[in-house]
N, C-alpha and C positions, 0 to 999 in steps of 0.2 A: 641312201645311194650306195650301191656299192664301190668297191676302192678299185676295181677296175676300170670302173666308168669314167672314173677320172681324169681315165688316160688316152689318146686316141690310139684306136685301135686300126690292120689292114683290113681290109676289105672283108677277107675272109674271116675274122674276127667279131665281124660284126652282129651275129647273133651267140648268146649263151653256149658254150659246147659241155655236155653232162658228163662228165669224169666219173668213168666207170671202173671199178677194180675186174681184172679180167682172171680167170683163177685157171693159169695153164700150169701144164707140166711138161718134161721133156725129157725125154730117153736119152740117156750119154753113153751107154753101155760099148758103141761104135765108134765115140767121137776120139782122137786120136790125140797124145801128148799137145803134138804141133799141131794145132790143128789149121793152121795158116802153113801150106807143106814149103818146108824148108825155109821157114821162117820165121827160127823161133826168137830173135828178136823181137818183130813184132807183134806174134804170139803172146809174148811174156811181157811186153808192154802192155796190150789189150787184157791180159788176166790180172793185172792188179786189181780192175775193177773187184771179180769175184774177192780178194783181201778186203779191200776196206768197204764194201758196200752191204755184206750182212749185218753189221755193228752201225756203219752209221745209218742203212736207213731204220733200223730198229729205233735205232736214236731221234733220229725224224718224228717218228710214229709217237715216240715218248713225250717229245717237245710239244710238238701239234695237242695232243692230250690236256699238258697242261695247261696250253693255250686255250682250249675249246672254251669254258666259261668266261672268255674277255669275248668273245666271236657275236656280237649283235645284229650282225646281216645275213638273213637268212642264205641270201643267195651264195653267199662269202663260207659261210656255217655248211651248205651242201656242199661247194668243192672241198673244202678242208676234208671231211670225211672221206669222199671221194678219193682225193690223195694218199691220205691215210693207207685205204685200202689199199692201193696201186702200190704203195713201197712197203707195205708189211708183206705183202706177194714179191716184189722184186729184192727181198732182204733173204726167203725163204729157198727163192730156185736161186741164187749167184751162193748160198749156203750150199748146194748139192752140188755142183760145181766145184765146192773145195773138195767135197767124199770125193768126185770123182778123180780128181787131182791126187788124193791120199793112195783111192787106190792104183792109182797108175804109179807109187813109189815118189812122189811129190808132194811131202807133207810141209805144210802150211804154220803150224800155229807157233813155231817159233819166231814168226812175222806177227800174224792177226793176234798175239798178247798185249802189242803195242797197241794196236788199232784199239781192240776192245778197251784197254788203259785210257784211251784220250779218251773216247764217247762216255765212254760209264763213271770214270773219274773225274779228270781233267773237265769235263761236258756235264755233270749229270747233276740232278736235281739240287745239290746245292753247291754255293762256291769251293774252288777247291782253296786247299792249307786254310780255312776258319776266314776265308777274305770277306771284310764287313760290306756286302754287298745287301741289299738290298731283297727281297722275292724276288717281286714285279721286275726290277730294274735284271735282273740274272736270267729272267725268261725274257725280257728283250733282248738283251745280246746275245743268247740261242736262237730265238730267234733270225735273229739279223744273219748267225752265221750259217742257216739251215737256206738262206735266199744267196747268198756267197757260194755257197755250193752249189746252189740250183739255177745257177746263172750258168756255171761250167758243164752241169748234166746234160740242160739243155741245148748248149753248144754240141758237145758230142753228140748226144742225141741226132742234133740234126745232121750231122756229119755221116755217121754211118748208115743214118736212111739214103746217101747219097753216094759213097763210098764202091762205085760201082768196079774199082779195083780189086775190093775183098772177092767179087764174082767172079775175076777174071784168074785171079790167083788159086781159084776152085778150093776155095774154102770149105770148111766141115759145115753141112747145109743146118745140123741141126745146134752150133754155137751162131752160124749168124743169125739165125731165126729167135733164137734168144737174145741177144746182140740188139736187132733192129724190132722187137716189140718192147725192150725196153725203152731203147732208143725215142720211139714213137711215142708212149707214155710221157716220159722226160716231156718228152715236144706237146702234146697234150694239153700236160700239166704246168706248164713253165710258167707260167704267171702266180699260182697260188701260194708260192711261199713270198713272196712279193709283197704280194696283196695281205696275207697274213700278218707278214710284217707291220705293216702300214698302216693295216686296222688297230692293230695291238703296240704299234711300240712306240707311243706319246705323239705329240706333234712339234712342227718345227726344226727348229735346225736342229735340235739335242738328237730328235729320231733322225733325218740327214747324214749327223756326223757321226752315231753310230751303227750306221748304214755303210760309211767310208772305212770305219774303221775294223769291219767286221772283214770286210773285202782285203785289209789291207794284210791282217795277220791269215785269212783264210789262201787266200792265194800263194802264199810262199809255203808252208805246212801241204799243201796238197801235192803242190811240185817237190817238194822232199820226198814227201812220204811214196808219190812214184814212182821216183827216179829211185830211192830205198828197195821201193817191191820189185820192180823190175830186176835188180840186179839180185836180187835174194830169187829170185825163181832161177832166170838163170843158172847163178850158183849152184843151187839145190836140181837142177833138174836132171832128171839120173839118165837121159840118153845123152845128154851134153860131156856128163863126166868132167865137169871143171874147163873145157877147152875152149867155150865159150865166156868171155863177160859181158857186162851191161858196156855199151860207149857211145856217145854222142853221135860217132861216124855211121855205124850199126843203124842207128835210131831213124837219123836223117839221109839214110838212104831208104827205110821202110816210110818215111815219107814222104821223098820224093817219087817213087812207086804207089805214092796213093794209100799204101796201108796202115797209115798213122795218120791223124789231121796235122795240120801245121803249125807250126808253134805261131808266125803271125796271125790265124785263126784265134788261137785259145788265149794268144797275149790283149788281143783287140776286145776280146771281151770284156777285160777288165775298164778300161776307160769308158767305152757304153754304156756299163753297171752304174755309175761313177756320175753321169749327168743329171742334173736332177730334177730332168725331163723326163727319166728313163721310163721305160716300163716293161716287163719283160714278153709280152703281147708281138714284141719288134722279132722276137727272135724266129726264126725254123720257119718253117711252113706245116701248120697245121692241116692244111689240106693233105701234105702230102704224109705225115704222120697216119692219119684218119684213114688215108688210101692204101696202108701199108698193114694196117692191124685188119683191113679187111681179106686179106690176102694170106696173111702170117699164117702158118701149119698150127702154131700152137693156140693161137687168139683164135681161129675158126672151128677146133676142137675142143676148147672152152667153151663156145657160145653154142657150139654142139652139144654139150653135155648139158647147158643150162637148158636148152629145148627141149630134152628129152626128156628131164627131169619134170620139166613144167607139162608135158602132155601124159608123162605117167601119175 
């Protein structure tokens, strides 16, 4: 049985959906510092992604890897791959995103050293400082925190497939079009680090309570590391000139206008993670994910190119 089926699912949920990796790209050579005009608050709140998201989902990709020989369910064994591909793609194009940022005089890497530090150090193949951890037992608690994170993707995800403010604010057409095919992926995919988890990380309450406790240190490290990039773009961004900073006020008026999701949003996800009923199947609407990648500039130019490929 697979580890999804264990859980009930909506409506729409209800047959297999094939997790496809989509191989876009996207022109920024137009797209503009702000590209949310005259709001580079939330500009620079929404670009942290591009910081910590080439590192960790490469890290994803790694973890998933090691994982793959515990994977006995065939069906469980295609999404994993599946995923795979979808975040070694979205690790690749939020990386061009930084060039682009470089070349507009907004360099980056004296942020993303930290970033790269946690995932490949602190994160990577074995304990960090010689901690007499275990193999098995260290790929479960990557594990564990690669579904901590993917509980919060998927939340945004589904936020800005909705986020019909970023529209109204005439956004740079070709960051949201990146923006909301990730977004849609995220929502996609939301269930398989889950289920990964689940299949791989022992039974009982030991898996349960390192399932709590993965959420418990991943959630505060994220909201840091944020609220960190946020204010370092700011800082660093050279039409600001210093005259801008990062502040609460700032933030929560970009989400009261709809250009940031809510912090009751992204706080609520943590306690639904948290039940241990959950399943992450509850989250987004897939329909409306599915209805968006059909549409996306860059997803319908991928699938263009894969056609044309296949008839040459």
């Amino acid at each position: 049985m697979s580890p999804a089926s264990e859980h009930p699912e909506h409506p729409e949920h209800s047959e297999h959906h094939t997790i496809t990796p989509r191989r876009v790209s996207f022109d920024w050579k137009s797209t503009p510092l702000h590209w949310i005009p005259d709001e580079p608050t939330a500009t620079h709140v929404i670009n942290v992604l591009h910081l910590l998201l080439p590192a960790g989902e490469r890290w994803f990709v790694k973890v998933f890897k090691e994982g793959l020989p515990l994977v006995r369910d065939p069906a469980l064994l295609q999404d994993v791959k599946g995923f795979m591909g979808q975040e070694a793609t979205h690790s690749v194009q939020h990386a061009y995103v930084l060039e682009h940022l470089a070349a507009q005089k907004l360099e980056t890497a004296d942020y993303t050293k930290y970033v790269d530090f946690l995932f490949e150090r602190l994160l990577g193949e074995r304990p960090p400082l010689g901690m007499p951890i275990p193999e098995r037992e260290w790929l479960r608690h990557r594990l564990a925190v690669v579904a901590a994170i993917e509980q919060f993707t998927a939340v945004l995800g589904d936020w800005v497939l909705h986020a019909d403010a970023l529209d109204h604010a005439d956004c740079d057409p070709i960051m949201l079009d990146l923006l909301r095919w990730h977004g849609a992926e995220e929502v996609e995919h939301r269930s398989v680090a889950f289920d990964m988890y689940q299949h791989c990380g022992g039974t009982g309450l030991p898996r349960y309570a390192r399932r709590v406790a993965a959420m418990a240190v991943t959630a505060p490290v994220m909201l840091y590391l944020w609220a960190w990039g946020a204010a370092y773009l700011l800082r660093h961004d050279p039409q600001l000139a210093g005259r801008l900073r990062y502040s609460l006020a700032e933030h929560n008026r970009a989400v009261r206008k709809g250009l940031l999701p809510s912090w009751r949003d992204l706080g609520a996800a943590i306690p639904r993670y948290l039940r241990r009923s959950y399943h992450p199947s509850q989250e987004g609407s897939l329909r409306r994910a599915v209805e968006y990648l059909a549409v996306s500039p860059a997803a319908r130019a991928a699938a263009g190119a894969i056609g044309r490929s296949a008839i040459a």
